[in-house]
C-alpha positions as CSV (number, residue, x, y, z in Angstrom):
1,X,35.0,23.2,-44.7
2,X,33.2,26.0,-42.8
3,X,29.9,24.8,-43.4
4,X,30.9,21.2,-42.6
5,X,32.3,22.7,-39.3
6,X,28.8,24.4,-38.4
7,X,27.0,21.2,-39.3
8,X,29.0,18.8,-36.7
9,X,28.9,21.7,-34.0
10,X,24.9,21.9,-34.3
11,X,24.7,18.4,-34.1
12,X,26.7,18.2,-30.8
13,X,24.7,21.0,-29.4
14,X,21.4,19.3,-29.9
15,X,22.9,15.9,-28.5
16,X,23.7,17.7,-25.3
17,X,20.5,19.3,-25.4
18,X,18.7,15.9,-25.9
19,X,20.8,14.7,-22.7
20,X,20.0,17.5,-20.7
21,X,16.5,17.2,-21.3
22,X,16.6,13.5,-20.3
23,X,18.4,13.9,-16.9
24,X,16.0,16.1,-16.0
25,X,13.7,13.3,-15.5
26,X,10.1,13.6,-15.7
27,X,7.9,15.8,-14.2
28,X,4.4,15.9,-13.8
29,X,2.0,18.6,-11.6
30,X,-1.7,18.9,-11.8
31,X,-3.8,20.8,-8.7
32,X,-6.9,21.2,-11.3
33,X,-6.9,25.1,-10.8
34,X,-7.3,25.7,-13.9
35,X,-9.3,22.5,-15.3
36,X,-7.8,19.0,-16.2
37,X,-5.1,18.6,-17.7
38,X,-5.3,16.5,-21.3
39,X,-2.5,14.1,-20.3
40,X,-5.5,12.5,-18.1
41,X,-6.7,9.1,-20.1
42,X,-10.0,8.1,-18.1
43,X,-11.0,4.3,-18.8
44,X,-14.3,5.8,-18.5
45,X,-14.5,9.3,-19.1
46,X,-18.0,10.4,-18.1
47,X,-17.3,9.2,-14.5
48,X,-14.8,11.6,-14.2
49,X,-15.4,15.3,-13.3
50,X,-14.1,18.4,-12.4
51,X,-14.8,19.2,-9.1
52,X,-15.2,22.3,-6.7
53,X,-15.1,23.3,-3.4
54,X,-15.2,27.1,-2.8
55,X,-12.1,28.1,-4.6
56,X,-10.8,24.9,-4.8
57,X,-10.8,22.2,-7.8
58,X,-9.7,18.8,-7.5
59,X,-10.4,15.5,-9.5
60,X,-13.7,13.4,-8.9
61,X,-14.5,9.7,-9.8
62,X,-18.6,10.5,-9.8
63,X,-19.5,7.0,-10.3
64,X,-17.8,3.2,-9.4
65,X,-16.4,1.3,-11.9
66,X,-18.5,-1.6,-13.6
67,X,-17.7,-4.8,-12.3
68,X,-15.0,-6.4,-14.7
69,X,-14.6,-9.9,-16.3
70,X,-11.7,-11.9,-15.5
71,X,-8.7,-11.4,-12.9
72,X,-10.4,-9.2,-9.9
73,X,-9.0,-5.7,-10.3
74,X,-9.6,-1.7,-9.6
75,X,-12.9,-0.9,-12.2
76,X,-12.4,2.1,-12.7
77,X,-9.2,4.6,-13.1
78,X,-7.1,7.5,-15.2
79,X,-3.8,7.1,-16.3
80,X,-1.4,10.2,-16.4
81,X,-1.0,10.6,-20.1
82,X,1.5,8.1,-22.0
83,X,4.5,8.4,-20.1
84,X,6.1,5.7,-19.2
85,X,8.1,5.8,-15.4
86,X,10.4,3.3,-14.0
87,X,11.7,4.8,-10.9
88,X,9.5,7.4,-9.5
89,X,7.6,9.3,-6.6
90,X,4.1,10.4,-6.9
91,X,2.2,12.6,-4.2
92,X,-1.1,13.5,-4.2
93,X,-4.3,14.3,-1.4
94,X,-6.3,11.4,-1.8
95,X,-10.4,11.2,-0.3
96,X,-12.8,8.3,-0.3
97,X,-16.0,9.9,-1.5
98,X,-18.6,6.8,-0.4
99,X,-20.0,7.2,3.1
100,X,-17.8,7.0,6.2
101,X,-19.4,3.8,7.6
102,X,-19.5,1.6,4.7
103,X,-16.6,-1.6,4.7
104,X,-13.8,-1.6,2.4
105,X,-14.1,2.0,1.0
106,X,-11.5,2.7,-1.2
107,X,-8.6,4.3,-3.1
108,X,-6.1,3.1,-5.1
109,X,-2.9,4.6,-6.9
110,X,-2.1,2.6,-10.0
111,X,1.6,2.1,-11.6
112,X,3.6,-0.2,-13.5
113,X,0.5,-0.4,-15.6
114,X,1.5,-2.4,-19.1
115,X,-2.4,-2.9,-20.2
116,X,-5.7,-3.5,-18.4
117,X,-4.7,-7.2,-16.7
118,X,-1.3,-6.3,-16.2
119,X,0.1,-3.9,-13.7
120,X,0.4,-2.5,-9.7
121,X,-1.9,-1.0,-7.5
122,X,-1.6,0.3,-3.9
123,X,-5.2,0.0,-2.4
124,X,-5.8,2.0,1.0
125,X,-8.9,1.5,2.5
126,X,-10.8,1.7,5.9
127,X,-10.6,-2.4,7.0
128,X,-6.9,-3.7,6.4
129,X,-6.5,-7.8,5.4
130,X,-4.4,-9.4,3.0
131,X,-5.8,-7.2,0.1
132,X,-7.1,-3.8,1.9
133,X,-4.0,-1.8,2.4
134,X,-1.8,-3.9,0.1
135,X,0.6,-3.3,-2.2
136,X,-1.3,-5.6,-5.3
137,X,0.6,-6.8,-8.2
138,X,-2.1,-7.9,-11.2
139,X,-0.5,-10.2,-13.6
140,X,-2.7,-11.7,-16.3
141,X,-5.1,-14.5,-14.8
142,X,-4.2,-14.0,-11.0
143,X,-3.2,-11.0,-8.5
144,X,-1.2,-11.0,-5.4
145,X,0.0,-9.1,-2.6
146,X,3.5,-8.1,-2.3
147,X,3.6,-6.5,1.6
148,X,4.5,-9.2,4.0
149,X,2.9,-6.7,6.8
150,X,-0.5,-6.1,7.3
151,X,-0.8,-2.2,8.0
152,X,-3.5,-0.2,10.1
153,X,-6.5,0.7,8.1
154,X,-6.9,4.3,6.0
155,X,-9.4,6.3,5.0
156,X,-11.7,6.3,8.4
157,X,-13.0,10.3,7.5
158,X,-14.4,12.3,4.8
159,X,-11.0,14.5,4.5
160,X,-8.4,14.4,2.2
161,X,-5.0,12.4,3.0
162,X,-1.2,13.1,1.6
163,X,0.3,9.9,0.0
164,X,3.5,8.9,-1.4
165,X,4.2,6.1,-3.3
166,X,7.9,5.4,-4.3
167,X,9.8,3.5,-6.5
168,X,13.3,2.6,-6.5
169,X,14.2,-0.5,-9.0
170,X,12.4,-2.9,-7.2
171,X,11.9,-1.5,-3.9
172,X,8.4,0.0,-3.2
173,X,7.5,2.1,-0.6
174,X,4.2,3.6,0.7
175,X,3.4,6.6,3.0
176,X,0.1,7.8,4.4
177,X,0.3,11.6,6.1
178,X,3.6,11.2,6.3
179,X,4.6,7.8,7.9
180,X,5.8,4.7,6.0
181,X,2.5,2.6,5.9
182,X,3.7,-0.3,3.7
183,X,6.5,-1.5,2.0
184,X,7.5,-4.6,-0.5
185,X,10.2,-5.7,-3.5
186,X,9.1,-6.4,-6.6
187,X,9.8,-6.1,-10.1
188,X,7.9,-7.8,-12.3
189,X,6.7,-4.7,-14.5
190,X,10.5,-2.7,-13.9
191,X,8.3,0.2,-15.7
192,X,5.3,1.5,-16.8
193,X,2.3,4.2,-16.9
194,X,0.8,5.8,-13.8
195,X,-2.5,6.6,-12.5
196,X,-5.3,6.7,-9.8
197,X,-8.4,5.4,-9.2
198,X,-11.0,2.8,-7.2
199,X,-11.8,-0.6,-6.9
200,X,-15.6,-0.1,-7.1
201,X,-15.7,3.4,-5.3
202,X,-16.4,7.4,-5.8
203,X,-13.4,9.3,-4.9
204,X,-11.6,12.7,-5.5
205,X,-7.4,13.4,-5.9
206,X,-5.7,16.8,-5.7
207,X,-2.2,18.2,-6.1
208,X,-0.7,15.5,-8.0
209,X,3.2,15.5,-8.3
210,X,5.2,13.0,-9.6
211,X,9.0,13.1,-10.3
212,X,10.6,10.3,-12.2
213,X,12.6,8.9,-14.9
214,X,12.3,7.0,-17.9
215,X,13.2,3.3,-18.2
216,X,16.5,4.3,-19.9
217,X,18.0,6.9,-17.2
218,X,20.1,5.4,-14.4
C-alpha cells in the first residue's frame, strides 16, 4: 500500500511539473555572442555566417537566395529550430546588407511556416506597394497581402532596426523602432515554425527574442 502510495504521488508531481513547464511558454534568445545557436535550420546553409563587428556578432545571409520555381516567395531563410508557435512575439535588429540605393532591398521575418509553399512573411523594404512592407500570406499556388494599409517604406540606411512582430489568434501586428507600422487578421496557418530571412537579398539579424506558446496553451 505504501509503495502504491509513492507511485500515484510521483506521478502527480511529474504531471504538475509537465504543466508548469508548459505555461511557461516558449522561449527563445540568440544575440550570437557566443556562435549560432544549433536550433538555426538554414535552407541553405553555406549562405549563412557568423558575423563580426568589433566585439559584436550577429547573424549574416552572405549571399541571395536562388530564384525559386513556382508561387513567388522569400529565396532564402532559417527557421528557429522545430518549434512550433501559435501565439507569439518575436524581436530582433534587423539590417539590409545590399547597397543603400538599390529598389526593393529587403528583409523579411517568416512565421506560420507549415512547409516551403505554405506560410507568412512580413517583408520590410525601402519602396512600399501592395507587396513591399506587407504582411504576405503564401498558400500553395498563389500569395497575397493581408494589410489593407500601405505603410511608409523601411530600411532607407545601412543601420540596424528593432522589429516586433506579434501574434495574437488571428490578429497580427507589426512594429518598426517602436511604432506600429502594419497590422492585419488572419488565420489561415493558426500555428507554425518561425524564422528570418530575404526575398533575394544579403542581410544580417541580431538579439533575437521570441516569447510564445504552443498551439495547445490558451
Amino acid at each position: 500500500m505504501l509503495s502504491y502510495r509513492i507511485g500515484i504521488c510521483c506521478i502527480t508531481i511529474l504531471l504538475l511539473f509537465m504543466l508548469l513547464s508548459c505555461n511557461r511558454g516558449r522561449e527563445f534568445h540568440d544575440d550570437f555572442q557566443n556562435g549560432i545557436k544549433s536550433q538555426w535550420i538554414p535552407r541553405t546553409p553555406e549562405k549563412w555566417e557568423l558575423a563580426r563587428d568589433g566585439e559584436n556578432s550577429y547573424y549574416r545571409l552572405k549571399e541571395p537566395g536562388e530564384q525559386v520555381v513556382g508561387v513567388s516567395r522569400p529565396s532564402e531563410y532559417s527557421l528557429m529550430g522545430d518549434y512550433i508557435y501559435g501565439d507569439f512575439t518575436i524581436k530582433c535588429k534587423i539590417r539590409c546588407d545590399t547597397p543603400v540605393e538599390a529598389r526593393y532591398r529587403d528583409v523579411v521575418i517568416i512565421f506560420g511556416y507549415q512547409d516551403d509553399t505554405h506560410f507568412y512573411y512580413v517583408q520590410f523594404s525601402n519602396i512600399s506597394d501592395d507587396l513591399h512592407n506587407a504582411i504576405i500570406l503564401v498558400n500553395g499556388e498563389y500569395r497575397m497581402r493581408l494589410n489593407k494599409d500601405i505603410p511608409e517604406p523601411t530600411l532607407k540606411d545601412d543601420a540596424f532596426h528593432d522589429i516586433e512582430v506579434k501574434r495574437e489568434r488571428e490578429k497580427i501586428r507589426v512594429y518598426y523602432d517602436t511604432k506600429l507600422l502594419m497590422q492585419a487578421e488572419d488565420n489561415t496557418f493558426p500555428s507554425g515554425k518561425l524564422g528570418i530571412g530575404s526575398y533575394d537579398d544579403i542581410a544580417s539579424f541580431d538579439d533575437v527574442k521570441v516569447v510564445g506558446k504552443s498551439p495547445v496553451e490558451k
